[in-house]
C-alpha positions in Angstrom: 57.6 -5.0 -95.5 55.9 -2.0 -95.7 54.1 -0.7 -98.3 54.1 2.5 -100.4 50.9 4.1 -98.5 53.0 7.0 -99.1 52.5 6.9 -102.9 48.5 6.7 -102.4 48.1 10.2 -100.5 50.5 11.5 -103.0 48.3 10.7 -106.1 45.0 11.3 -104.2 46.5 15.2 -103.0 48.2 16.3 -106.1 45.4 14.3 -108.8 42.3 14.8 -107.1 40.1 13.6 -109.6 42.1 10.7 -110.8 39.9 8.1 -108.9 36.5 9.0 -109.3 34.5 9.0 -112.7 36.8 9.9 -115.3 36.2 10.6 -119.5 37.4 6.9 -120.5 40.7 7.1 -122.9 43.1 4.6 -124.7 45.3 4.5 -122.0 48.2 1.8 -123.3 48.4 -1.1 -126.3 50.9 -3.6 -126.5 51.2 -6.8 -128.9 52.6 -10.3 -128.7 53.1 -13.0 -131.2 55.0 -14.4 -133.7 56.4 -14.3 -137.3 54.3 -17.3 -139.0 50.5 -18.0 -139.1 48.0 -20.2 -141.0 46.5 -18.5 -143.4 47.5 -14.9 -145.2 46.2 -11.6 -144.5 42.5 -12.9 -143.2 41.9 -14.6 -140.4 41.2 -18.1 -139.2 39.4 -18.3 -136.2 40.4 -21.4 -134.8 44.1 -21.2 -135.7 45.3 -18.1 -136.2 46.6 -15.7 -133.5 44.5 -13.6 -131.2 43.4 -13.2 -127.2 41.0 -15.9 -126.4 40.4 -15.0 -123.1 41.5 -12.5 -120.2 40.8 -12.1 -116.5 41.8 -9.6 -113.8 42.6 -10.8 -110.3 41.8 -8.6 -106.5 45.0 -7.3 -106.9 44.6 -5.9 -110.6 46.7 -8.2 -112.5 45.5 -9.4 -115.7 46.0 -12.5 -117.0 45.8 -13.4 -120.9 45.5 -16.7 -122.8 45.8 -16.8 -126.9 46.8 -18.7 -129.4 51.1 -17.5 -130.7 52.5 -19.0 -133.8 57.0 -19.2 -133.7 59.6 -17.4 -135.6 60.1 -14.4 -133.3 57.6 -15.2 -131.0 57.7 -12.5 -128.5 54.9 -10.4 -125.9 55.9 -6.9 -125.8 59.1 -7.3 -127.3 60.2 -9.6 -124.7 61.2 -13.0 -126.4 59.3 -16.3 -125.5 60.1 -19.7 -126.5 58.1 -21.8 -128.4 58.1 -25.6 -129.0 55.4 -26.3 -132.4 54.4 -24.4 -135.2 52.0 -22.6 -132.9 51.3 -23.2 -129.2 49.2 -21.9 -126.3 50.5 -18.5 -124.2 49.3 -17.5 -120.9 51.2 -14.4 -119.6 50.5 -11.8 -117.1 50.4 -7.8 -116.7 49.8 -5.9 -114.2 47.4 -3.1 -114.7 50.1 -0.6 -116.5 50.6 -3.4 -119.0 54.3 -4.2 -117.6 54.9 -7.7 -118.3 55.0 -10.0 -115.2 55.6 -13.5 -116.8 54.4 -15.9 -119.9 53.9 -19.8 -119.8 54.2 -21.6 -123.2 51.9 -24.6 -123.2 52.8 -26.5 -127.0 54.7 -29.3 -128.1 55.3 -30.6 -131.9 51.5 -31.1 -132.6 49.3 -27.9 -133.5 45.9 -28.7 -132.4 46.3 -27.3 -128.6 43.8 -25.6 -127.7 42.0 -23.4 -124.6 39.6 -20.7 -124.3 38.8 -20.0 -120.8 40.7 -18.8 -117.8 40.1 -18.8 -114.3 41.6 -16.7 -111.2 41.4 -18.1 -107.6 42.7 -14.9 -105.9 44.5 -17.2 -103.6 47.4 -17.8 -106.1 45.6 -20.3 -108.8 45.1 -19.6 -112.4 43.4 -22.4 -114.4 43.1 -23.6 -117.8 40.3 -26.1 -119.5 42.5 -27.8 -122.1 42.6 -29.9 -124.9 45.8 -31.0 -125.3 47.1 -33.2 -128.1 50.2 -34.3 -128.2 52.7 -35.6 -130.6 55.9 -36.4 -128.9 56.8 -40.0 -129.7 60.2 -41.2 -127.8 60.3 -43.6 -130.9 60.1 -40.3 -133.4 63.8 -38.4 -133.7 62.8 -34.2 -133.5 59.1 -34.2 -131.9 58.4 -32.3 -128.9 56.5 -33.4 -125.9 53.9 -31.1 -125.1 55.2 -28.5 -122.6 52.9 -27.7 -119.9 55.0 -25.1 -119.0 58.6 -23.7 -120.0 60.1 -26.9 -117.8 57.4 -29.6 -117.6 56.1 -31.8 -120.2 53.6 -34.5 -120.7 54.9 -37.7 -121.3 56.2 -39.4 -124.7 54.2 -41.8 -126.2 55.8 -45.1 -126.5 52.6 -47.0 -128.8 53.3 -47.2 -132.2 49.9 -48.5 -132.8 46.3 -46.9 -133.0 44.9 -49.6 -130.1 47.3 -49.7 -127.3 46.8 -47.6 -124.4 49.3 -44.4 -123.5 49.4 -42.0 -121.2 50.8 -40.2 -123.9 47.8 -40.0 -125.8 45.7 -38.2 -123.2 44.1 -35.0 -124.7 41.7 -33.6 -121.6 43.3 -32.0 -118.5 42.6 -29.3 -116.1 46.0 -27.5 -115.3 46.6 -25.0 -112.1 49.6 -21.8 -112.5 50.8 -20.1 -109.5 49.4 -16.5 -110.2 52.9 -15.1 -109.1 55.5 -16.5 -112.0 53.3 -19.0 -114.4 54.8 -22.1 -112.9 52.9 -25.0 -113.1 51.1 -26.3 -110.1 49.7 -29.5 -111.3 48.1 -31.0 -113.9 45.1 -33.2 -113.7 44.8 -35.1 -116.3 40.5 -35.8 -117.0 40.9 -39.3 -118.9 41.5 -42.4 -117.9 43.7 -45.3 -120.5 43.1 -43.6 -123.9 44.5 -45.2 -127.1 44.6 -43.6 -130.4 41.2 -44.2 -131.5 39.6 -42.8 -128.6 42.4 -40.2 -127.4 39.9 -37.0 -129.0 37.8 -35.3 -126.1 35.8 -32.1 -125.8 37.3 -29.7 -122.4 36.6 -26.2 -123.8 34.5 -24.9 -121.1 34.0 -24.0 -117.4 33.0 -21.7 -115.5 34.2 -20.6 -111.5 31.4 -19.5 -108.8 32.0 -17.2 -106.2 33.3 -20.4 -103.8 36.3 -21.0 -106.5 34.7 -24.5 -107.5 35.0 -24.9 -111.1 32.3 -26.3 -113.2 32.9 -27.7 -116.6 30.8 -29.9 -119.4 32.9 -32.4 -120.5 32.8 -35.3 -123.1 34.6 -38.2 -123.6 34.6 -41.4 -126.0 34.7 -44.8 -124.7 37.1 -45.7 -121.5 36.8 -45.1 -117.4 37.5 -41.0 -116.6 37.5 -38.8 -113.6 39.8 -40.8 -111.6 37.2 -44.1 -111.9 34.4 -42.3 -111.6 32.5 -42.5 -114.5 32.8 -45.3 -117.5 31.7 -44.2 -120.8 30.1 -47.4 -122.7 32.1 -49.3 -125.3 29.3 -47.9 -128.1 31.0 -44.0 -127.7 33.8 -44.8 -130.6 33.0 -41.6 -132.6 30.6 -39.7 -130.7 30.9 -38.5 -126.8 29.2 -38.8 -123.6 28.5 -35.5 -122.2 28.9 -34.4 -118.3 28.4 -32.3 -116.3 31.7 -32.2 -113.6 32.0 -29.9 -110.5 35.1 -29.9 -109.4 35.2 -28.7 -105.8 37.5 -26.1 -104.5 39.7 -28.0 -101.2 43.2 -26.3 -99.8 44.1 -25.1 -103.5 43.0 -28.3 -104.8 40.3 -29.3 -107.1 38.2 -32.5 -106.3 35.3 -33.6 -108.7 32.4 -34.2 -107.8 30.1 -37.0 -109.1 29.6 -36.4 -112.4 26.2 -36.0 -114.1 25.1 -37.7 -117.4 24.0 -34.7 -119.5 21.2 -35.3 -122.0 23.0 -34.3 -124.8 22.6 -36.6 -127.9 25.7 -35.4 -131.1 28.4 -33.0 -130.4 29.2 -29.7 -129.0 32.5 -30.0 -130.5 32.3 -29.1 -134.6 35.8 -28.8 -136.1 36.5 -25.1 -137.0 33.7 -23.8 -134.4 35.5 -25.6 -131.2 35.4 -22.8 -128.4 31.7 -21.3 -129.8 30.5 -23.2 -126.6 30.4 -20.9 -123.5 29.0 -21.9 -119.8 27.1 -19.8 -117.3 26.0 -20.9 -114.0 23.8 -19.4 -111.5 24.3 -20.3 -107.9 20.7 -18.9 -106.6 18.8 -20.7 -108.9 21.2 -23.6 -109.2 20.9 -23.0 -113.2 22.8 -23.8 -115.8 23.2 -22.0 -119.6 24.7 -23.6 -122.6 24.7 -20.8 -125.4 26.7 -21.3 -128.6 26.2 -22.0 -132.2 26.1 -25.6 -134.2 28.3 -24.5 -136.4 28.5 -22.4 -139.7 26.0 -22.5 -142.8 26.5 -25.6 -144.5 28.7 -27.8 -142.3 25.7 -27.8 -138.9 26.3 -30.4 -136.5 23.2 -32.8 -135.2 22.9 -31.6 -131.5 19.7 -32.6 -129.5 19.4 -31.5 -125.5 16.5 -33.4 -123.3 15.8 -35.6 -126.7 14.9 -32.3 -128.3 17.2 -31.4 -131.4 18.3 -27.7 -131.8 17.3 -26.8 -135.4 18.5 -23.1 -135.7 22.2 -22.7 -135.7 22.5 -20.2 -132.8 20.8 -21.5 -129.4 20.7 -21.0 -125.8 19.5 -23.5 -123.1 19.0 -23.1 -119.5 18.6 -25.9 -117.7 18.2 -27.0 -113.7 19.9 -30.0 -111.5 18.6 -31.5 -108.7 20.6 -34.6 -107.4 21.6 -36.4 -110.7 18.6 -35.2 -112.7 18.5 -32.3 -115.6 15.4 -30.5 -116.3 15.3 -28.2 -119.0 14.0 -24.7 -118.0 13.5 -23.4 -121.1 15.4 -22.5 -124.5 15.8 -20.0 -127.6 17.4 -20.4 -131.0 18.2 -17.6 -133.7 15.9 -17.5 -136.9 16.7 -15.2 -139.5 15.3 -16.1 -142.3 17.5 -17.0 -144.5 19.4 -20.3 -146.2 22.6 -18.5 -145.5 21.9 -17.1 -142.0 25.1 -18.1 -140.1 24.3 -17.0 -136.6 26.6 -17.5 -133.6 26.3 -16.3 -130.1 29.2 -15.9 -128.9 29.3 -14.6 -125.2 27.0 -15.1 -122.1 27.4 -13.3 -118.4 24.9 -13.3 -115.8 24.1 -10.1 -113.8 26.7 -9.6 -111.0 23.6 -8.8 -108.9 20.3 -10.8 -110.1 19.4 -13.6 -111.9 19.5 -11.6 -115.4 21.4 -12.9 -117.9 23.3 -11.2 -121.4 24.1 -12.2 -124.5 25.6 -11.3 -127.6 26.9 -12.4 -130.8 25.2 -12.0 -134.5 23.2 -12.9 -137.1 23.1 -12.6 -140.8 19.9 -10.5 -142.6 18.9 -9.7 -146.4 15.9 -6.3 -145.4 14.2 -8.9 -142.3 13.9 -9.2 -138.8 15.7 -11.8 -136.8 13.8 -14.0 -134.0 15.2 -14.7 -130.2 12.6 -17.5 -129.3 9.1 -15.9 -129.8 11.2 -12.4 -129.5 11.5 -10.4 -132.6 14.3 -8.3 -133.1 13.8 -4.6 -133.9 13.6 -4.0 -137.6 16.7 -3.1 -140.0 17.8 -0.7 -142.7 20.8 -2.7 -143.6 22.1 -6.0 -144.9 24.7 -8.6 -143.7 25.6 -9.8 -140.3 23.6 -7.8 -137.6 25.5 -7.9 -134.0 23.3 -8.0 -131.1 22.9 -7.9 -127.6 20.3 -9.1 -125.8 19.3 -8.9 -121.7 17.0 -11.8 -120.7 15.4 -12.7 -117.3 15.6 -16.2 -115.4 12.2 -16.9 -117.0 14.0 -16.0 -120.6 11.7 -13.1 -121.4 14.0 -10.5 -123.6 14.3 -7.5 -121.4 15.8 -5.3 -124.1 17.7 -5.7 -127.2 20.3 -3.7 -128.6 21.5 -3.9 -132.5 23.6 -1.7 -134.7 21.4 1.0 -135.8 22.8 1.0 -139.0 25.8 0.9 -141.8 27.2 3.6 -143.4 27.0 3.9 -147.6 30.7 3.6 -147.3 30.8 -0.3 -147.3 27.4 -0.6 -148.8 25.3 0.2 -145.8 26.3 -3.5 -144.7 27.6 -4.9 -141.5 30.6 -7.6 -141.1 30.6 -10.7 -139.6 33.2 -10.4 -137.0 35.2 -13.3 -135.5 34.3 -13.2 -131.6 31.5 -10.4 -129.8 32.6 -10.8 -126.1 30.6 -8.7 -123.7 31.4 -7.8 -119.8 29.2 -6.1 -117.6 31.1 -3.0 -115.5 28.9 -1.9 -112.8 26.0 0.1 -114.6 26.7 -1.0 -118.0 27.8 -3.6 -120.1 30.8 -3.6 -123.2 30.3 -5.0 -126.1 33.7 -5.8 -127.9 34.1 -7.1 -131.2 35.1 -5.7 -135.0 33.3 -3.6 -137.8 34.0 -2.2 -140.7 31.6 1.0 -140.1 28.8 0.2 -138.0 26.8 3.0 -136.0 25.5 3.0 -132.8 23.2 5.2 -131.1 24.5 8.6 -132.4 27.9 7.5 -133.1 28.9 6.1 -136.3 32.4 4.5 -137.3 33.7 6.8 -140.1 35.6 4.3 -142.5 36.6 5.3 -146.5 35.0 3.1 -149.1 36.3 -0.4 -149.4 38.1 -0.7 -145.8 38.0 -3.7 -143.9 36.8 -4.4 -139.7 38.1 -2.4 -136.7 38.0 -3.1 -133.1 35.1 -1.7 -132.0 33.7 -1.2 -128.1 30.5 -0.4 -127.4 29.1 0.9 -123.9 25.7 0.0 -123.3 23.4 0.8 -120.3 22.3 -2.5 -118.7 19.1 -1.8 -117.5 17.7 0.1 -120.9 20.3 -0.6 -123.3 20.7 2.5 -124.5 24.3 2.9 -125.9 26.6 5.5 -123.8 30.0 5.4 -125.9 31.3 3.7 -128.8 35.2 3.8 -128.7 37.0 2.5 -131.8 40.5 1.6 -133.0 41.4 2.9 -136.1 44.3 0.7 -138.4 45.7 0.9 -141.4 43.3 0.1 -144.6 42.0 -3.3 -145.8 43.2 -4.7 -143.1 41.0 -7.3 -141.0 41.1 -6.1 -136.9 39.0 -7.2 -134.1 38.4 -7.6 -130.3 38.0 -10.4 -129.6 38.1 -10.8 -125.6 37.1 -8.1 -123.0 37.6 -7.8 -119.3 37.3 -5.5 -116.6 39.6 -4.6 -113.5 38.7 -3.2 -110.0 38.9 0.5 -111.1 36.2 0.2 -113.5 38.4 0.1 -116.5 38.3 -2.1 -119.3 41.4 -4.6 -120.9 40.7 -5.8 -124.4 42.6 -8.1 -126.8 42.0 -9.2 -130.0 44.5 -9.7 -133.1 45.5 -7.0 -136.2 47.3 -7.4 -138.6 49.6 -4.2 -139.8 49.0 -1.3 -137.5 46.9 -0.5 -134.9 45.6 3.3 -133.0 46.7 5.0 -136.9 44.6 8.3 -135.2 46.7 11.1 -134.1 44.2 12.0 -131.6 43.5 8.9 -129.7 46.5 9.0 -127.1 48.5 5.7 -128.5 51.2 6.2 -130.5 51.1 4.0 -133.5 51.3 0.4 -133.0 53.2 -1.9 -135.9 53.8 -5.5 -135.8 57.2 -6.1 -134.2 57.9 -9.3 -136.4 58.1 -9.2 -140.3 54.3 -10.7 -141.2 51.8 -9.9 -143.0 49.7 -12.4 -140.7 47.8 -11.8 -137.6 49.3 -10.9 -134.7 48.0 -10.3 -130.9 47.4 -7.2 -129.1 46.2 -6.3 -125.9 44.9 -2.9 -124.7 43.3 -0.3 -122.2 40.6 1.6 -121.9 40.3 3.5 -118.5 39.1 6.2 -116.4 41.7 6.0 -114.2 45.4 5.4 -113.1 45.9 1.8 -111.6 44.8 1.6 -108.2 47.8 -1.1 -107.7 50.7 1.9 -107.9 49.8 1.8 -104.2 51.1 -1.6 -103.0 54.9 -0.9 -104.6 58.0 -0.6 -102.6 58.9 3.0 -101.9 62.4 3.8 -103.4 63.5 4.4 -100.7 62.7 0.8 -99.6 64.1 -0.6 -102.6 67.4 1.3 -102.4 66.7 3.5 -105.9 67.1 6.9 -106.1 65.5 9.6 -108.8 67.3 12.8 -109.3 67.1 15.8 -110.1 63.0 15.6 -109.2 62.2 18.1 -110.5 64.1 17.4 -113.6 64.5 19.7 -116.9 66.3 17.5 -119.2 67.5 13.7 -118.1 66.6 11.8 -115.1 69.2 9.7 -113.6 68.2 6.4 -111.7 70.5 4.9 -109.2 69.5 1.5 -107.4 71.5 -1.1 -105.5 70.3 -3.5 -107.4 69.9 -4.3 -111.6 67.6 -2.0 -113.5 65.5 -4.2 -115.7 63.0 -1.7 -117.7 61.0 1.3 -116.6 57.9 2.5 -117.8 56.6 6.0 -117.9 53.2 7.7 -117.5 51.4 10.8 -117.9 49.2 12.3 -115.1 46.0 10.6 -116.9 47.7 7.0 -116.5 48.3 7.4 -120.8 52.2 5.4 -121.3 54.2 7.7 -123.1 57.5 6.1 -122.7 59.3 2.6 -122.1 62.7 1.0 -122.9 65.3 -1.7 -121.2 67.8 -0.8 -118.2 70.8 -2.2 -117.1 73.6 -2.1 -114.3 72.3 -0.2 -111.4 72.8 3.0 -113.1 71.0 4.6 -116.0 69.3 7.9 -117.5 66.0 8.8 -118.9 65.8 11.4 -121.3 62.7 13.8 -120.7 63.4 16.8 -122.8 61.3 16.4 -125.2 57.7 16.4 -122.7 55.7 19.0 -121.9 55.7 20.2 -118.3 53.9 18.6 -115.5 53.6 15.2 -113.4 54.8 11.6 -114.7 55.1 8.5 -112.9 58.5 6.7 -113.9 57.6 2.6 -113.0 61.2 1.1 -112.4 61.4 -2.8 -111.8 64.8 -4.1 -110.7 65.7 -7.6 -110.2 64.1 -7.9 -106.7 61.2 -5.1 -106.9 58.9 -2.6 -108.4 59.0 0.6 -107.7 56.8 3.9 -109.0 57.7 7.2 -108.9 56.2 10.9 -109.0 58.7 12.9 -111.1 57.9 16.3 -112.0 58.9 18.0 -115.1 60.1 21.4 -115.3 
C-alpha cells in the first residue's frame, strides 16, 4: 500500500524547522499501573512499581517493561489483565505515546522478575527472565505463570521439594513479535530443576550490532543449556556463573558454548537483584560487569579471577579468547565512610569508540570519593553524591561529572535516588534519575524546605562533561518521584519512565497538563514520558485518509471537527504544531466529533486509529 509521503512534504513545507535542532520540551506523559503495591508512600525498589527498562526500535516504536501491581491495573487508561498480586508488563507506543499493545507476564507467585529488553528490528523483542512460578494443578485458585495474555508455563504436579518439574523452572529467554506482544517462544535456560535447586540468576544481557544476545547466567546444580553444560552436584546454595552467547539464526537464538566465568559468591543479593548491568564491546572483544554487592550492612562475598571485590560499587572489564577469561582491569567505589552505600547503576559504551560511561552514586560526610586510583572532584555537600563518569578501554577516567551542589532548602544534602540510568544521544549523554534539589552547572532544582525527590534529567556533553540542560519534573510535595529508565529514538528525542506517586508536571509552564494517578492509591504508580525537539518522524509512514476511507471536515474548522471513516473509530489523539499532546479521548461507530473551540488558532495534527489503521491529519484551526 502506499504510504503517506504526502504527509512528510506537508510537515517539512508548512513547519520548516520542525526537523532540525529544536529547544527540547515535555512533549507528552502518560502512566500505567495499578491500585495496590508493597509498601506505602516510599518506595521499594525491587517490588514496587516503576519502568525498568525501555527501548526504541528503526521504526520509532518504543517498547517498555516494568513491574504493575492489580486492582485497576491499567496503561493509559486502557485496562490490562493481571493474574498475581503484581506481575511483569511489556507494552508498546509509538513515538506519540499512543498505545500499540501490552503483554502481562505473572501468574499466582510475586517474585517475577526482568530488567532488560532487547529489539531485533526484524520483529523480535526479548526478555532475560526469572520466572517463578506457583501454579500447582494439585492447589485449587493458583495461577500458572502467563507468558503472555494466552500462554502459560506449565503446572507443577511435585508435591515434594526433590522431585523434578518442569514446573519449577525459573530461567528463560522469551521472544514477542514487535507488532502485537504475542509470544514467539520461550526457551526455557534449565534443564530438570526440583525445588531445592529451581532459584537461578538471568537478569542480564546485552545485544550487539549482529542481534546475538549475550547474557551471564548462573545456575545451581543440574545439566542446562539444552545439555550443554552440567553444573557439579556441590552448587546446592551457591551458582556457577556463565558466560552464554546465544547466536542470532532465522529469528532464532542458538547458544553458544558456554564459558565458565571465574566468579566465586553471587551476583544475585536479594533486594539488589537487577543492580547487575552487562556491556560488551565487539572491537575489543571486552566484556564489563558494573554493579554494586549490595547495600551497607547486608554486602554479598563476590570474588572475580580469585580476586574478592571489597568496596560495594565495582566495575570489571574483562577479555575472552576461546574458553579463557582474562581480566583487563577493574575499579571499585571508596568513599570513606562505614555507611557509604554506593551503587552504579548504568553502563553504555560509546556508539562510536571504545569509551565507556557510567553512572550511579555514592554516599559522602565533607570527603572525596575514589574511582580506582581516580579521585572525585571535591564537595560542599553531604549525602549521596550522583556521578558520571567517562572512562577509556584502558580505564583511565576521562572526565567526571557530579552535582555541584545542594541547595539550603533540604540541608545542602543530596538524595539517594533509586536507579541513575544514562543514554548517550549523539553529542551528549542524559543522565536520568531523582533529586530532591540538586544543582547542576548553572541550574539548580528550586524545591521548598522539607520536599521529597523529583525526576531529574541532566544533559551532559560527552566529550568534556560539561552539563548543557537540566530538565526537571515538578510533583506535588513530600512525595518520592524518580526516573528511573531513559532511552532515545531516531529523532534525537528522549523517552523516560520512572514511577510517582500523586501528581506529576504540577508547573503551569512546562507544557503537560497535570498528571494524577488514575487509580485510588497512595502507592507508586508508573509513568512514561517525552522530551523532544521534534515531531515523530514516524507520522510519515501512516495511511493517508484518504487510503483509509476517513474523512475530516470542515478543515479549516472554527468550532467542531467531524470524523467520518468506513470503518470503527477507536481513539484519536491530538497535537500542537511543536508535537506537545493537547487532547485525547475514545471514539466509536464510524462517526464522531471533536470539539476544538476552546484552542487557539493555528496547525494540529488529529492521529485517528480505526480498527484496521492509523491515520494523521493536518487540521487547521480558524
Amino acid at each position: 500500500m502506499q504510504k503517506s509521503l504526502k504527509n512528510l512534504c506537508t510537515l517539512f513545507l508548512m513547519l520548516p524547522g520542525l526537523f532540525i535542532s529544536q529547544t527540547y520540551q515535555w512533549q507528552w506523559a502518560k502512566q500505567a499501573g495499578g491500585q495496590t503495591g508493597s509498601v506505602g508512600s516510599g518506595f521499594d525498589y525491587l517490588s514496587d512499581e516503576s519502568i525498568r527498562d525501555i527501548v526504541v526500535d528503526s521504526n520509532n516504536n518504543t517498547y517498555y517493561l516494568a513491574k504493575i501491581w492489580n486492582q485497576g491495573q491499567n496503561v493509559d487508561g486502557i485496562s490490562v489483565p493481571n493474574y498475581g498480586n503484581s506481575d511483569l508488563i511489556l507494552y508498546s507506543t509509538d513515538c506519540q505515546g499512543l498505545l500499540r499493545w501490552s503483554t502481562v507476564i505473572g501468574g499466582s507467585g510475586n517474585l517475577d522478575s526482568a530488567w532488560n529488553i532487547e529489539v531485533d528490528n526484524s520483529g523480535g523483542v526479548y526478555i532475560l527472565t526469572s520466572l517463578w512460578n506457583e501454579g500447582y494443578s494439585y492447589q485449587a485458585g493458583t495461577i500458572p505463570t502467563h507468558l503472555d495474555n494466552n500462554q502459560l508455563l506449565p503446572a507443577i504436579s511435585a508435591m515434594d521439594a526433590t522431585t523434578p518439574d518442569a514446573g519449577f523452572k525459573t530461567s528463560y529467554l522469551l521472544k514477542y513479535n514487535s507488532s502485537n506482544g504475542s509470544l514467539v517462544w520461550n526457551k526455557p535456560l534449565q534443564g530438570d530443576v526440583n525445588f531445592l535447586l529451581r532459584q537461578s540468576d538471568s537478569q542480564m544481557m546485552y545485544m550487539d550490532s549482529s542481534k546475538n544476545i549475550h547474557a551471564i547466567l548462573g545456575f545451581k546444580a543440574g545439566t542446562h543449556l539444552d545439555g550443554l553444560i552440567t553444573v557439579p552436584s556441590s552448587y546446592t546454595n551457591t551458582y556457577q556463573y556463565y558466560l552464554v552467547k546465544f547466536n542470532f539464526s532465522n529469528g532464532n537464538m542458538v547458544p553458544a558454548t558456554p564459558i565458565i566465568l571465574p566468579i566465586i559468591g553471587s551476583l544475585y543479593s536479594g533486594v539488589e537483584h537487577g543492580k547487575i548491568n552487562l556491556v560488551f564491546d565487539e572491537t575489543l572483544n571486552r566484556y564489563y560487569l558494573a554493579g554494586t554487592r549490595g547495600s551497607s550492612g547486608n554486602l554479598i562475598d563476590f570474588s572475580f579471577n580469585n580476586i574478592p571485590v571489597t568496596k560495594e560499587a565495582y566495575l570489571i572489564a574483562f577479555n575472552i579468547n576461546g574458553n579463557t577469561v582474562s581480566e583487563a582491569w577493574r575499579k571499585e567505589i571508596e568513599a570513606g565512610n562505614t555507611n557509604s552505600d554506593e551503587e552504579i547503576h548504568s553502563i553504555i559504551k560509546d556508539a562510536n569508540t571504545s569509551d565507556i560511561y557510567i553512572s550511579g552514586r555514592y554516599f559522602s560526610i565533607n570527603s572525596s570519593a575514589t574511582l580506582g586510583s581516580y579521585t572525585f572532584p571535591s564537595i560542599s555537600y553531604n549525602g549521596h553524591i550522583p556521578f558520571i563518569v567517562k572512562l577509556n578501554s584502558s580505564g583511565v577516567v576521562q572526565w567526571s561529572k557530579i552535582a555541584d551542589g545542594a541547595p539550603g532548602t533540604v540541608g545542602n544534602t543530596t538524595y539517594g535516588f533509586m536507579k541513575g540510568r544514562i543514554v548517550q544521544n549523539g553529542n551528549e549523554i542524559g543522565f536520568a534519575h531523582g533529586s530532591w534539589g540538586s544543582g547542576w552547572g548553572n541550574y539548580n532544582m528550586v524545591r521548598p524546605s522539607g520536599d521529597r525527590a523529583d525526576p531529574i534529567l541532566v544533559r551532559l556533553n560527552k566529550d568534556s562533561g560539561s552539563v548543557l540542560e537540566v530538565a526537571d519534573v515538578l510533583s506535588n510535595y513530600n512525595t518520592v518521584d524518580e526516573f528511573t529508565a531513559i532511552a532515545v529514538d531516531n529523532d534525537g528525542n528522549y523517552v523516560l519512565g520512572g514511577f510517582f506517586h500523586q501528581q506529576l508536571f504540577t508547573d503551569a509552564n512546562d507544557n503537560i497538563p497535570t498528571m494524577a494517578l488514575n487509580v485510588t492509591t497512595g502507592k507508586s504508580q508508573n509513568f512514561f514520558t517525552k522530551y523532544a525537539k521534534s515531531v515523530c518522524s514516524n507520522l510519515s509512514v501512516e495511511e493517508t485518509a484518504l487510503e483509509a476511507g476517513l474523512q475530516f471536515y470542515p478543515n479549516p474548522v472554527q468550532d467542531v471537527l467531524s470524523i467520518k471513516s468506513k470503518n470503527k473509530l477507536e481513539n484519536f489523539e491530538m497535537y500542537s504544531s511543536t508535537g506537545q499532546n493537547i487532547k485525547r479521548g475514545n471514539l466509536q461507530n464510524t462517526n464522531a466529533q471533536i470539539n476544538m473551540s476552546g484552542l487557539t488558532a493555528g496547525v494540529y495534527y488529529v492521529k485517528v486509529k480505526t480498527e484496521n489503521s492509523v491515520v494523521t491529519e493536518k487540521i487547521i484551526k480558524k
